[in-house]
N, CA, C and O atoms as CSV, one atom per row, in Angstrom:
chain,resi,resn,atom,element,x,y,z
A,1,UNK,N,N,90.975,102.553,121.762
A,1,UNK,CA,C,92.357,102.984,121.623
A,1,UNK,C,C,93.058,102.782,122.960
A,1,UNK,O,O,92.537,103.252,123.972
A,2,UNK,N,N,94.070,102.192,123.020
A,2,UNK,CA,C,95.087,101.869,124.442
A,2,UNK,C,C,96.247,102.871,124.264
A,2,UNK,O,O,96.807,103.106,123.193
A,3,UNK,N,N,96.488,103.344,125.273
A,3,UNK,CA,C,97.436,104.563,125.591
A,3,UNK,C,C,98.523,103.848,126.497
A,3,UNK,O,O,98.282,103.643,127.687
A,4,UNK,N,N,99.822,103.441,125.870
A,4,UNK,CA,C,100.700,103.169,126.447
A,4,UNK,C,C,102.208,103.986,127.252
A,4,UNK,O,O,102.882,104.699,126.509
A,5,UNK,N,N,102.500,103.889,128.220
A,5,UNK,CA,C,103.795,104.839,128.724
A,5,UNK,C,C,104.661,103.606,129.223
A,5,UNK,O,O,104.422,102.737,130.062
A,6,UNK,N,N,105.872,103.872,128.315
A,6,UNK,CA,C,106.660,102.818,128.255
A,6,UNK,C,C,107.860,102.792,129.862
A,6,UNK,O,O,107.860,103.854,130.485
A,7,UNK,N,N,108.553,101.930,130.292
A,7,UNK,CA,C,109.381,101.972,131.017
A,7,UNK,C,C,110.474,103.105,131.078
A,7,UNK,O,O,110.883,103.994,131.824
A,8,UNK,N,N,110.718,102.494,129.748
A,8,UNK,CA,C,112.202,103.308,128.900
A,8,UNK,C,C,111.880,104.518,127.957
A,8,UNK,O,O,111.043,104.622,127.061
A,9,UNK,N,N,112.740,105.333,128.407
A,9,UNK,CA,C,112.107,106.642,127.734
A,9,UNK,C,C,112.929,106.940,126.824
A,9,UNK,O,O,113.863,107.293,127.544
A,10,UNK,N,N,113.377,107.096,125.567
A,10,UNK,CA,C,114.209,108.101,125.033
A,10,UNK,C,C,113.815,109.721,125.444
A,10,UNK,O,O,112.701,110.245,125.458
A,11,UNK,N,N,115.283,110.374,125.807
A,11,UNK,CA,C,114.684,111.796,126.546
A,11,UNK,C,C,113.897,112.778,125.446
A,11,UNK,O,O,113.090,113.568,125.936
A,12,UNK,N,N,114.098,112.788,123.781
A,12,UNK,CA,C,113.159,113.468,122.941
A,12,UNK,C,C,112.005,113.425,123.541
A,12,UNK,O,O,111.492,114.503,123.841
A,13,UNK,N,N,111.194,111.970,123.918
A,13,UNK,CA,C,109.921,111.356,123.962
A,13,UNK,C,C,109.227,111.850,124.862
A,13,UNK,O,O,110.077,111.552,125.702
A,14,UNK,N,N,108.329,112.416,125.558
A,14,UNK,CA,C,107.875,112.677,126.764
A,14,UNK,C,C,105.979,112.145,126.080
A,14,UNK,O,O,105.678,111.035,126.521
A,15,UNK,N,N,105.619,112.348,125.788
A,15,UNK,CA,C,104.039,111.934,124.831
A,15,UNK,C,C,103.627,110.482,125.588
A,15,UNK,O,O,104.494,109.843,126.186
A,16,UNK,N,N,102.549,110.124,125.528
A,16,UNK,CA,C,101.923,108.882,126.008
A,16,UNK,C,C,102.342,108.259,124.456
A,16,UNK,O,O,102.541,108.916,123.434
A,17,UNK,N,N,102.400,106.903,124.618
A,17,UNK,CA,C,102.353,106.193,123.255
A,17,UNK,C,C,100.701,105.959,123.108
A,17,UNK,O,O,99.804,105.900,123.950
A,18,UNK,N,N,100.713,105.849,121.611
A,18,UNK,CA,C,99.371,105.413,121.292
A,18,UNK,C,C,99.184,104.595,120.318
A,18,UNK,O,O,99.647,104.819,119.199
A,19,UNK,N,N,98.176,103.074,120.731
A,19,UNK,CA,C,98.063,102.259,119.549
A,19,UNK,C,C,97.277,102.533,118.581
A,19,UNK,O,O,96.176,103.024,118.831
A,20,UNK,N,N,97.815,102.182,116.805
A,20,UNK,CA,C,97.566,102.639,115.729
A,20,UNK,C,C,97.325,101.263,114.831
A,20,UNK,O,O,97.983,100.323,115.276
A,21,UNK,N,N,96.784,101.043,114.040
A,21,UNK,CA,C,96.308,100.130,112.811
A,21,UNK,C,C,97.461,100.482,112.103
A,21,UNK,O,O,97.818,101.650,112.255
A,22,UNK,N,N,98.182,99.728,111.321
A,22,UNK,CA,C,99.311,99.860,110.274
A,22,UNK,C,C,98.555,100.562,109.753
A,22,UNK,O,O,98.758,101.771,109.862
A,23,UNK,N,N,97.613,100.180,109.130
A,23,UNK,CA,C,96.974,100.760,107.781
A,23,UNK,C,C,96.424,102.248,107.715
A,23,UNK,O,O,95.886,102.878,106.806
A,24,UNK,N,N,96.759,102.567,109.008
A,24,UNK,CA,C,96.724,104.276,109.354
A,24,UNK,C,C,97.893,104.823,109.746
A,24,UNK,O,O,97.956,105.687,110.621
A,25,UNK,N,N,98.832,104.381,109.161
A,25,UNK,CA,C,100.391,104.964,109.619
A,25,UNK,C,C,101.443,104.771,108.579
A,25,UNK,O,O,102.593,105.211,108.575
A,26,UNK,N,N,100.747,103.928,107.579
A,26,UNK,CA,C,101.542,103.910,106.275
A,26,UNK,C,C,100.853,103.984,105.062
A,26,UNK,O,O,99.626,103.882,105.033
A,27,UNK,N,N,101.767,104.212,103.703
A,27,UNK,CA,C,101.264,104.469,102.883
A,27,UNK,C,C,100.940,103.433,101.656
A,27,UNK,O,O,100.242,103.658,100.667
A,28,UNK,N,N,101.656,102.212,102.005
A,28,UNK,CA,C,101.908,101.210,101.431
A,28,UNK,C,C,101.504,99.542,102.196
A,28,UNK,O,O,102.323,99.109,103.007
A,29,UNK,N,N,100.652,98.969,101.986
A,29,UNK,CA,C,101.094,97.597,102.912
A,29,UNK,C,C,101.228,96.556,101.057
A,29,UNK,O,O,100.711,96.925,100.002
A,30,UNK,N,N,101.905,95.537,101.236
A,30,UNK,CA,C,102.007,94.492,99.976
A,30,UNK,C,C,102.165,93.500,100.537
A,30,UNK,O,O,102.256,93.404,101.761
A,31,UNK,N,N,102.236,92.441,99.611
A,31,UNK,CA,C,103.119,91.231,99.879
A,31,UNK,C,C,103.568,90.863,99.039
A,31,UNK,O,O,103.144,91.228,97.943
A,32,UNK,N,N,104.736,89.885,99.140
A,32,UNK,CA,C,105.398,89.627,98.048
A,32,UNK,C,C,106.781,89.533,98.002
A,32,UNK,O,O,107.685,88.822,98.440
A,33,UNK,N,N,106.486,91.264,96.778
A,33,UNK,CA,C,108.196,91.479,96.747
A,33,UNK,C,C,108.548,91.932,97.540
A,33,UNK,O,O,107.778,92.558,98.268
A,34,UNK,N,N,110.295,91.825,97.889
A,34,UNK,CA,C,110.998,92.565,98.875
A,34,UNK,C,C,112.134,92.844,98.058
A,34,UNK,O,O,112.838,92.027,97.464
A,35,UNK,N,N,112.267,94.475,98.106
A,35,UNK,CA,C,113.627,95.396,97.550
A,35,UNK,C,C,114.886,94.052,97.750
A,35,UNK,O,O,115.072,93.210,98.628
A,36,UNK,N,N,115.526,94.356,96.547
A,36,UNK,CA,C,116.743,93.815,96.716
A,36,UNK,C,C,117.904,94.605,97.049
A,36,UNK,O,O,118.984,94.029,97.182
A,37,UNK,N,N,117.819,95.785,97.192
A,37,UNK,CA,C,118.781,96.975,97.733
A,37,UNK,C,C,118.193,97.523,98.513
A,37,UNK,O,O,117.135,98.117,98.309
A,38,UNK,N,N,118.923,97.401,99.826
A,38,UNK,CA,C,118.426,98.374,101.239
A,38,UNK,C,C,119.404,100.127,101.146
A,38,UNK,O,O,120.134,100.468,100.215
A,39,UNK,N,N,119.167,100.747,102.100
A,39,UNK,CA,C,119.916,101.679,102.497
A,39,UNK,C,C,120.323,101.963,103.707
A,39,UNK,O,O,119.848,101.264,104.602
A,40,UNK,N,N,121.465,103.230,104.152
A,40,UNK,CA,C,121.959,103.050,105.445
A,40,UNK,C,C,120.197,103.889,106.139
A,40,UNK,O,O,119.774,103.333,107.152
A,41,UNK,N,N,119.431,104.950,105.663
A,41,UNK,CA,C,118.799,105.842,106.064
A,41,UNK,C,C,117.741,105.605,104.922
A,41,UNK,O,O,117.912,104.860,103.957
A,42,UNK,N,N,116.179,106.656,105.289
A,42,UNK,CA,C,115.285,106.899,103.959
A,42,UNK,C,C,113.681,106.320,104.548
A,42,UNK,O,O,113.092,106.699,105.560
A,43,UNK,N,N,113.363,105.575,103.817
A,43,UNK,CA,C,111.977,104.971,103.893
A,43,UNK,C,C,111.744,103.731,105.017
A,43,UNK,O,O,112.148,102.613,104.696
A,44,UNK,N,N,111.334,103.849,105.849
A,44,UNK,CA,C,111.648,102.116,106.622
A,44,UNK,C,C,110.956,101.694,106.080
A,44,UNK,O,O,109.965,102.214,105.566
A,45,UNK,N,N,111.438,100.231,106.049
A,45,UNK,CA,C,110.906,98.912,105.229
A,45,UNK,C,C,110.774,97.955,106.277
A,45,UNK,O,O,111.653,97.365,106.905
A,46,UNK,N,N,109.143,97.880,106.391
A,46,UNK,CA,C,109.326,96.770,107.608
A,46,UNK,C,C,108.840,95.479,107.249
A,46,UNK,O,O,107.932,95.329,106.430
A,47,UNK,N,N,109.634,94.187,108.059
A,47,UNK,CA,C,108.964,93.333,107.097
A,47,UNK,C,C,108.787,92.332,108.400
A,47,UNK,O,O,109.197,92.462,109.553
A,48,UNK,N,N,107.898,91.123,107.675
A,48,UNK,CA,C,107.005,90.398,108.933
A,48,UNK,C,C,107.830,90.032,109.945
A,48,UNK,O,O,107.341,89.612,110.994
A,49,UNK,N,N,109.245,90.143,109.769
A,49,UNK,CA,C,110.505,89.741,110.770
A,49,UNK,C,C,110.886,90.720,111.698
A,49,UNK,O,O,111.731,90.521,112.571
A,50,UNK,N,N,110.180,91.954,111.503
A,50,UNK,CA,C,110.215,93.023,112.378
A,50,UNK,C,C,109.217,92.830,113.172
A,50,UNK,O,O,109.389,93.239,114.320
A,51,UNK,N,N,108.070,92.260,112.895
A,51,UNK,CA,C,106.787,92.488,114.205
A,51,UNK,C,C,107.413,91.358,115.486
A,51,UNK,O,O,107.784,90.197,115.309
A,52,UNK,N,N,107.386,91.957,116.483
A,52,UNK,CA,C,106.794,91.420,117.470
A,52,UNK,C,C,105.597,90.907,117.881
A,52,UNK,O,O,105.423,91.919,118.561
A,53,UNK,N,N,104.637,90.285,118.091
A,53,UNK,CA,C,103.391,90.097,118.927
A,53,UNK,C,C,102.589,92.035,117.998
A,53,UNK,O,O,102.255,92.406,116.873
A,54,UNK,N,N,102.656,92.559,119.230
A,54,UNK,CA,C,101.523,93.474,118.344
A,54,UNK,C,C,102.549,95.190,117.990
A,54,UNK,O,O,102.198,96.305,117.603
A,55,UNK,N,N,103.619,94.700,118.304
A,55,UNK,CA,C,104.725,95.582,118.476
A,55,UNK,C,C,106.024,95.842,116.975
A,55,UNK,O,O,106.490,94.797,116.520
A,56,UNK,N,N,106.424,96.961,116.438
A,56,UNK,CA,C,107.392,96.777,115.609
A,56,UNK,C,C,108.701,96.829,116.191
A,56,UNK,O,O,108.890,97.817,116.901
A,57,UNK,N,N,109.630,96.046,116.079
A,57,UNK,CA,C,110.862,96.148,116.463
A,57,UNK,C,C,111.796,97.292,115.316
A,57,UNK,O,O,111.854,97.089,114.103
A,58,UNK,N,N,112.238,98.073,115.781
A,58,UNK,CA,C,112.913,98.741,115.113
A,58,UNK,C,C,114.474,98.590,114.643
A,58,UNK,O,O,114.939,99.121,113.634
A,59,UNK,N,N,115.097,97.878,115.438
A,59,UNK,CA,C,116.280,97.167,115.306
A,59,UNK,C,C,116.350,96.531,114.161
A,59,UNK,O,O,117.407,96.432,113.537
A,60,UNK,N,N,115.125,95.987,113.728
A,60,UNK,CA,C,115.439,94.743,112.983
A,60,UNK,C,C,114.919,95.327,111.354
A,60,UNK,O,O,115.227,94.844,110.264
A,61,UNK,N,N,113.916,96.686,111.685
A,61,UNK,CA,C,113.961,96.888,109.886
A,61,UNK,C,C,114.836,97.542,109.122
A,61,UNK,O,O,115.978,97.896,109.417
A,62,UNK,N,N,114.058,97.733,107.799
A,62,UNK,CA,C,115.343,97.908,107.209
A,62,UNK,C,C,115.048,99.385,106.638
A,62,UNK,O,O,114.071,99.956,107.122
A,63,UNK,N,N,115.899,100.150,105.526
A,63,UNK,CA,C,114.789,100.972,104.674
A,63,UNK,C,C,115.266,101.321,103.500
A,63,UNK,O,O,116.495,101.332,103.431
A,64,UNK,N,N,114.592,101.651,102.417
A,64,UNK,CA,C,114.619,101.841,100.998
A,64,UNK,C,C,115.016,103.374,101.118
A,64,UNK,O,O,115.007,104.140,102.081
A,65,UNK,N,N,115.425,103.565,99.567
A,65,UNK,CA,C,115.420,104.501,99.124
A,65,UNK,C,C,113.861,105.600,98.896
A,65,UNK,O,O,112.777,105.047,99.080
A,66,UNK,N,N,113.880,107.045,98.520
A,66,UNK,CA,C,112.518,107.138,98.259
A,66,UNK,C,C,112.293,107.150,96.706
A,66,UNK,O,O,111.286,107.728,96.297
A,67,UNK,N,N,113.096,106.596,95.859
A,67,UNK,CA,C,112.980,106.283,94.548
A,67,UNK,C,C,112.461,104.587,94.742
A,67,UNK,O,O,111.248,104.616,94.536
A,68,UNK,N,N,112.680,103.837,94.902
A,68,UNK,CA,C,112.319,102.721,95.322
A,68,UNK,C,C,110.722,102.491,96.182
A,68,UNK,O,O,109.936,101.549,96.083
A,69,UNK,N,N,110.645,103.567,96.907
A,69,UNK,CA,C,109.852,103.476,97.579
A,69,UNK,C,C,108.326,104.245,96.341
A,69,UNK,O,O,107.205,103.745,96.242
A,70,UNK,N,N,108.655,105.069,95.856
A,70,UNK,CA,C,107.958,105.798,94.585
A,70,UNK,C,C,107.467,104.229,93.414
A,70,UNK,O,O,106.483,103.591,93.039
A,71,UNK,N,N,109.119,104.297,93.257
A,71,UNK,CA,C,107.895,102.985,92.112
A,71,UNK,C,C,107.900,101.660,92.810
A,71,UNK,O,O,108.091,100.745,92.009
A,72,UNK,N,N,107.773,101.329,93.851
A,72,UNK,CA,C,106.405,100.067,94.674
A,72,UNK,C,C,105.314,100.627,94.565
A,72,UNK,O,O,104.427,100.171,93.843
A,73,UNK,N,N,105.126,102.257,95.610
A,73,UNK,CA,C,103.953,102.440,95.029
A,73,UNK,C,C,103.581,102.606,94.469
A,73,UNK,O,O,102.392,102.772,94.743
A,74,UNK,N,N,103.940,102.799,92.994
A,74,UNK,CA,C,103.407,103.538,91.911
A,74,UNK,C,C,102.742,101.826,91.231
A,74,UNK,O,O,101.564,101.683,90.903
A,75,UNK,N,N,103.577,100.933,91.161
A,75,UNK,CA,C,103.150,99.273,90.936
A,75,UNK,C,C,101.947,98.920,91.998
A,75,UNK,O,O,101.109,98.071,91.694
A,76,UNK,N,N,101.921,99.283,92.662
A,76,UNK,CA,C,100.921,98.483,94.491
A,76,UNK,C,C,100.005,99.083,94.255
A,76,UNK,O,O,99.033,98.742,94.929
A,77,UNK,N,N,99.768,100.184,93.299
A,77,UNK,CA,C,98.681,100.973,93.356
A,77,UNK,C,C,97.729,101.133,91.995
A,77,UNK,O,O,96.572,101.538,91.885
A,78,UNK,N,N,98.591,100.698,91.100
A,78,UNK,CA,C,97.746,100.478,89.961
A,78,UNK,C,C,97.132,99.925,89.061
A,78,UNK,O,O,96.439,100.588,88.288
């Protein structure tokens, strides 16, 4: 595990960062489809245009509703 402390702080943040496996930080990974309706707020939706190298850019995702987000998974999962 690598313990990162970034340059730039948002003042909330004070915590060491710590690297995580997607697949331990979400509840969903797919491929495929992508929502055809985003929202302003809700579920982030990140998609391969958000990664950086080993990093998520947050600028760049997007996010669903949590009705939307309910039936992907409810499809991704069964």
């Amino acid at each position: 595990m690598h313990i990162h402390t970034p340059k730039l702080r948002f003042p909330e943040f004070s915590d060491e960062w710590v690297e995580k496996k997607l697949g331990k930080i979400t509840s969903l990974i797919t491929k495929g489809t992508t929502p055809s309706k985003f929202v302003e707020n809700g579920v982030k939706f990140v998609k391969i245009e958000c990664l950086e190298g080993d990093y998520i850019n947050n600028d760049k995702c997007l996010f669903i509703d949590e009705t939307t987000h309910l039936i992907c998974n409810f499809i991704f999962t069964e």
